[in-house]
N, C-alpha and C positions, 0 to 999 in steps of 0.2 A: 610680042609672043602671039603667037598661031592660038586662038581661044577652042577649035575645035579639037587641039591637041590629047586633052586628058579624055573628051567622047573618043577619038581616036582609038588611044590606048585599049581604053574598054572596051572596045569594039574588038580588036584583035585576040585580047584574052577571053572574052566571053567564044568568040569564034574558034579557041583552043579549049575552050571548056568543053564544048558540044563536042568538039572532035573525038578528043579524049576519052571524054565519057562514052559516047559512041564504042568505041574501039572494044576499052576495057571491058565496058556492060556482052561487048558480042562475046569474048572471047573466055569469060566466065560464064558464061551459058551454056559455051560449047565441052567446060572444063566436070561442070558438074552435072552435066546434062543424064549421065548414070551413076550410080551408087559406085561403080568400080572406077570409074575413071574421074570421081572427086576423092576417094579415097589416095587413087596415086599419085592427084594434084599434092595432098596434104602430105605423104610423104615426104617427098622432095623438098617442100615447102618446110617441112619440122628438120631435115638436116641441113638447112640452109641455116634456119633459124639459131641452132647448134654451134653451126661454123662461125656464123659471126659473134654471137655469145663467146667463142673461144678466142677470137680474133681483136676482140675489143673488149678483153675484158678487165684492161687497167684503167679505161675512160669509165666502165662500170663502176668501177669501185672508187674512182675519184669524187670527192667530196663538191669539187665544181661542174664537172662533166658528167657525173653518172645521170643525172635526171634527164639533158639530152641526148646522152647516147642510149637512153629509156627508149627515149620519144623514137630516134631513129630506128633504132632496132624492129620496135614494135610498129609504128602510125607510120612510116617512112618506106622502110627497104626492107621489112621483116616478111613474116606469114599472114599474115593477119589479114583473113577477107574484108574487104573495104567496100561490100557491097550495100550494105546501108549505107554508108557516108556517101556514098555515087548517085544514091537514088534520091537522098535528100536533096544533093544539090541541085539534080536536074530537076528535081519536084518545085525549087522555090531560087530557079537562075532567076529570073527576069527580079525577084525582088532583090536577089545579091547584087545585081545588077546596079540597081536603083540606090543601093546603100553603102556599099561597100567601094573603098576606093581602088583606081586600078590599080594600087600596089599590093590591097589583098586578093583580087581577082587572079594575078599572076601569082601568089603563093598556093593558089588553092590550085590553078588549072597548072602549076609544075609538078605538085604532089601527084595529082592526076595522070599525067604523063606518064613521072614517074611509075604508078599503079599499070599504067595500060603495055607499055614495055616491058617491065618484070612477068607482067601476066604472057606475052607474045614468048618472051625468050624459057621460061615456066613448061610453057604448051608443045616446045619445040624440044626442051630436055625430057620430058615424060617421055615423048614418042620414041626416042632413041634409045633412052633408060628402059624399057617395055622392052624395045627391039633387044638389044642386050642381053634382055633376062636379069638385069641388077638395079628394077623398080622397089625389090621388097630386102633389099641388102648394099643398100648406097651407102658406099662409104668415102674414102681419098680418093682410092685409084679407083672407083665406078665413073665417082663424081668426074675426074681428071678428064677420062677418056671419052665421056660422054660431052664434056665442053668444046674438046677438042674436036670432038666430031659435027656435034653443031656448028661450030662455029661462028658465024655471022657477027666479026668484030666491029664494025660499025656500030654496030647497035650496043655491042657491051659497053663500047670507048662512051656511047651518048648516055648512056646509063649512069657512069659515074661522072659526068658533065651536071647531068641533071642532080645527082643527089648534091656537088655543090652547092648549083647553081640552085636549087629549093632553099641548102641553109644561109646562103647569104639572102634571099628574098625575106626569109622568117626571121633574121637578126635584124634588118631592119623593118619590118613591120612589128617586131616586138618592142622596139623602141619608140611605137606610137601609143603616148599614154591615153589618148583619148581611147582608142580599139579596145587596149587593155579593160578602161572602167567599165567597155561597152559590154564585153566577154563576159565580166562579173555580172553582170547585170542581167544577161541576156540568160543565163543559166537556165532558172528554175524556168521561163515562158517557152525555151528552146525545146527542152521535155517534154514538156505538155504537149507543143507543137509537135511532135515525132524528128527534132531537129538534133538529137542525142548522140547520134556519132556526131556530124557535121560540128557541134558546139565542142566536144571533147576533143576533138584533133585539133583546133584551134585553139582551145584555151590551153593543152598541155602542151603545145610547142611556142606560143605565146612564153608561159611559167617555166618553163624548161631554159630559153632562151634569154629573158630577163637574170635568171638566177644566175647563168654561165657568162654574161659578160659579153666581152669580144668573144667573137666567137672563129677569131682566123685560127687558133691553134687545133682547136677541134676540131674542124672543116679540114685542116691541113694534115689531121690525122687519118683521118678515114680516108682523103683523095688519097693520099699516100699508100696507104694499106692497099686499097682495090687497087690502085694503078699496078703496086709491084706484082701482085695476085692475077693481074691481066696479063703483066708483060710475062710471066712465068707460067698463063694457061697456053699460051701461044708461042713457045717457043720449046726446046726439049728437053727444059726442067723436069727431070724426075718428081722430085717432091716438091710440086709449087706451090705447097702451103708452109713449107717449112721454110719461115726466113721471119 
């Protein structure tokens, strides 16, 4: 075996870390750069957060699933500014670097991705939502017609690649009990440090995924859901949320 292989790896995911971060960090600056136009971001953002609450809300309530489909909703694919957790990491890459093995480097810089996508395609519904006039009255058919006009399904199709492809990276980094003791551990110094998001998205998707098990049934929920939700924003379903 290739010994430079695992520097390798690391090498590639840190290189996507920077990217990522990059992207996301511009395009949140540009989101809340006025009082009016973070307010619009956070509309959008709060009936998104709605629709998936409505959309998932039997994994919610499930006694095995609900804690990560917590973790999804909220740390994942939700509203929730991620902009501490971005600046922690770029503040202390080179020690994650140093410590962490490349299979947490790739769960961290997919979330990432994740975060800098939602934020791209976020930036591109405002503007049309705005255009509209149905920024401050989103609702089925605002939301519908406004996707449908953005469009840019590439990007949507890589969106829900990545939300898999994040939770099969965190079921298995969740079954590394050494990580796990280390999260416990690292808690109270992570605080102190200003590392407080950074530590809590990792320790609740760690706990979330430990408690859930296999995690193919969950994973195979939610691909499912957004795939039929995609194939039904792009084609001339009336009601593409009703199914």
């Amino acid at each position: 075996m290739d010994d430079s292989q695992p520097d390798d790896e690391k090498q590639r995911w840190t290189e996507a870390l920077r990217r990522h971060l990059k992207t996301a960090k511009a395009l949140r600056q540009q989101a809340n750069q006025a009082p009016a136009a973070a307010r619009k971001r956070l509309l959008l953002r709060e009936w998104q957060a709605a629709r998936l609450a409505r959309s998932y809300a039997g994994l919610l309530a499930s006694e095995r699933f609900g804690q990560a489909a917590q973790f999804f909703l909220s740390d994942l694919y939700g509203p929730k500014d991620f902009s501490s957790r971005d600046e922690e990491v770029e503040r202390i890459l080179p020690l994650l670097v140093s410590l962490l093995p490349a299979s947490a480097l790739q769960t961290i810089a997919l979330a990432i991705e994740v975060d800098a996508l939602t934020e791209q395609l976020d930036a591109a519904m405002v503007v049309e939502l705005e255009r509209a006039g149905t920024i401050d009255c989103i609702d089925e058919d605002a939301y519908t017609a406004t996707y449908r006009q953005v469009g840019r399904r590439p990007e949507r199709e890589r969106q829900i690649v990545l939300i898999r492809t994040t939770g099969e990276a965190l079921e298995r980094l969740a079954k590394n009990s050494l990580l796990t003791t280390l999260l416990k551990l690292m808690r109270a110094p992570a605080q102190l440090a200003g590392l407080g998001d950074l530590h809590a998205f990792l320790a609740s998707g760690f706990a979330a995924f430990r408690r859930m098990g296999n995690a193919r049934e969950f994973l195979d929920c939610i691909e499912s859901t957004e795939r039929k939700l995609f194939q039904n924003m792009f084609s001339d379903v009336a009601k593409p949320f009703a199914f």
